[in-house]
C-alpha positions in Angstrom: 85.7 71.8 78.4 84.2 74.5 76.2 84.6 77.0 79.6 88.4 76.0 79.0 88.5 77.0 75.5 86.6 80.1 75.9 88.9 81.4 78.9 92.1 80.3 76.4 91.1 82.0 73.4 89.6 84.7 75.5 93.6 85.5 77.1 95.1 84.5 73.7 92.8 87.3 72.1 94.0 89.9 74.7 97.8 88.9 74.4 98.1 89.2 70.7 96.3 92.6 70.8 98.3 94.0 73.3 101.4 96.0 72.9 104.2 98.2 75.1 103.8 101.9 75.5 101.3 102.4 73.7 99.4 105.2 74.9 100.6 109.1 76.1 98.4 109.3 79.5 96.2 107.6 81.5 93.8 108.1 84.6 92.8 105.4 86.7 92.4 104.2 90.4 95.1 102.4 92.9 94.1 100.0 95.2 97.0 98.9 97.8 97.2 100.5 101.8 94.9 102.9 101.2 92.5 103.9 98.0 93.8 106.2 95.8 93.7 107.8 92.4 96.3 108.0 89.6 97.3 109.6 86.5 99.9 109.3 84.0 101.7 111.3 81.0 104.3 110.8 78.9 105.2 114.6 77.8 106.9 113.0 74.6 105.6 109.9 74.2 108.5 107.7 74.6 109.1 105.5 77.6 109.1 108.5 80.4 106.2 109.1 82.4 105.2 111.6 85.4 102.9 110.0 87.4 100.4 111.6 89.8 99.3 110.2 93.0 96.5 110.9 95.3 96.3 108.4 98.6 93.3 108.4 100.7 93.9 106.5 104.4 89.9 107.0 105.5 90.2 104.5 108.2 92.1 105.5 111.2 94.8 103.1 112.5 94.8 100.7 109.5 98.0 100.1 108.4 99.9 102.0 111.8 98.5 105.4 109.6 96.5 107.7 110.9 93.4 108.9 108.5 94.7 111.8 106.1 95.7 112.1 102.2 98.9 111.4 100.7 99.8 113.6 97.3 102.9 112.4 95.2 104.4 113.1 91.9 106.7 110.6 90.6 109.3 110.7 87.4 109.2 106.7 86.1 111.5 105.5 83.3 109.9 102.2 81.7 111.5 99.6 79.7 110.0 97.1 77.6 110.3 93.2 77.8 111.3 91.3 75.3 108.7 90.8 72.4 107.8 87.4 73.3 106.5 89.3 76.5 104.5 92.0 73.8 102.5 94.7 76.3 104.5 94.1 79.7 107.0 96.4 80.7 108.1 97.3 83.9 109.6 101.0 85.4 111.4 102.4 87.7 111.6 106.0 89.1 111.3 108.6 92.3 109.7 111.4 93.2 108.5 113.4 96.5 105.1 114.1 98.1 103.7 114.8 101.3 100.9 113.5 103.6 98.8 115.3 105.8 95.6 115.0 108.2 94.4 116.6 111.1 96.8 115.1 113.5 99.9 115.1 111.2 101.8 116.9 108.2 104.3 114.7 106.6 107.2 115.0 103.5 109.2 112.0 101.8 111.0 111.1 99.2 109.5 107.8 97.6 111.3 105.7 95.2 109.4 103.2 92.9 109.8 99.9 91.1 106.8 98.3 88.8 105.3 96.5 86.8 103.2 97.2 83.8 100.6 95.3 80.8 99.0 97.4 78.4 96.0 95.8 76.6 95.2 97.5 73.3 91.6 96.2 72.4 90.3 97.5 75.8 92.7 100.7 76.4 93.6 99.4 80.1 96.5 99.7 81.9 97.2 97.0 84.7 100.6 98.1 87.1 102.0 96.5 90.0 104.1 98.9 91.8 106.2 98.9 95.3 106.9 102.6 96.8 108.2 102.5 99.7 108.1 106.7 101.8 112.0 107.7 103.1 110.8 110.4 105.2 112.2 113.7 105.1 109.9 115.3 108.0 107.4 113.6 109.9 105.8 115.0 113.2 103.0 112.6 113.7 104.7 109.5 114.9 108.9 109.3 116.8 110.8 106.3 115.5 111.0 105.3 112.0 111.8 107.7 109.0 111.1 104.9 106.7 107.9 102.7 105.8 108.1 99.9 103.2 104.2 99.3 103.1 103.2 100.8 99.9 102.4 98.2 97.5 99.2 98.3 95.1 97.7 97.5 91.9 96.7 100.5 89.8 93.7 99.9 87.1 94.4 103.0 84.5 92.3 103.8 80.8 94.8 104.7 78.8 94.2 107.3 75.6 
């Protein structure tokens, strides 16, 4: 029972020191189909963010991918909830990037949609995105000009 109490005033601690936007950039890792690393600024520090992306497929054939790096840069408006929901916002937003191994050289245009909780006592940043790639050129694989299969969870510190 005391575990109980702990882990309760332990979240209720982190929700009511929590808060929306409130931070200017951050620098963290996403973990989804691939690893990756990610970065974030808000050039005026309102609720519009360019977002950096750096994809690393190191395992050949996971995923239907072949091994290579993806770079993206994304422009992500984010709203906040209401303030019963104080430190979760979510965004939405598009950019381009491009992908490219030994075997392949890819360009897309990715649209994204998220989710987003800020935690003030310990500057992290916890997102939930979905960004799908609409491929503009692709010359590793015939078929598809689309793949839905980028989903992760991004752990940023925020300053």
């Amino acid at each position: 029972m005391k575990k109980v109490i702990f882990a309760f005033c332990l979240l209720l601690s982190i929700y009511k020191t929590s808060s929306a936007q409130n931070y200017s950039a951050a620098i963290g890792t996403r973990l989804g189909f691939g690893f990756g690393l990610t970065g974030k600024w808000s050039p005026n520090q309102n609720l519009n963010f360019l977002e950096g992306l750096a994809n690393f497929d190191l395992i050949p054939g996971v995923y239907g991918r072949y091994t290579g790096v993806a770079l993206t840069a994304l422009y992500e408006r984010h709203f906040e909830m209401p303030h019963s929901f104080d430190g979760l916002n979510w965004y939405i937003g598009g950019g381009g990037g491009f992908a490219f191994g030994a075997q392949f050289f890819n360009m897309s245009v990715d649209p994204i949609i998220g989710l987003e909780y800020s935690v003030r006592r310990f500057n992290l940043n916890m997102s939930f995105d979905f960004k799908p790639r609409l491929y503009i050129f692709k010359n590793n694989v015939p078929g598809t000009r689309v793949e839905p299969r980028d989903a992760a969870f991004a752990f940023r510190y925020y300053f």
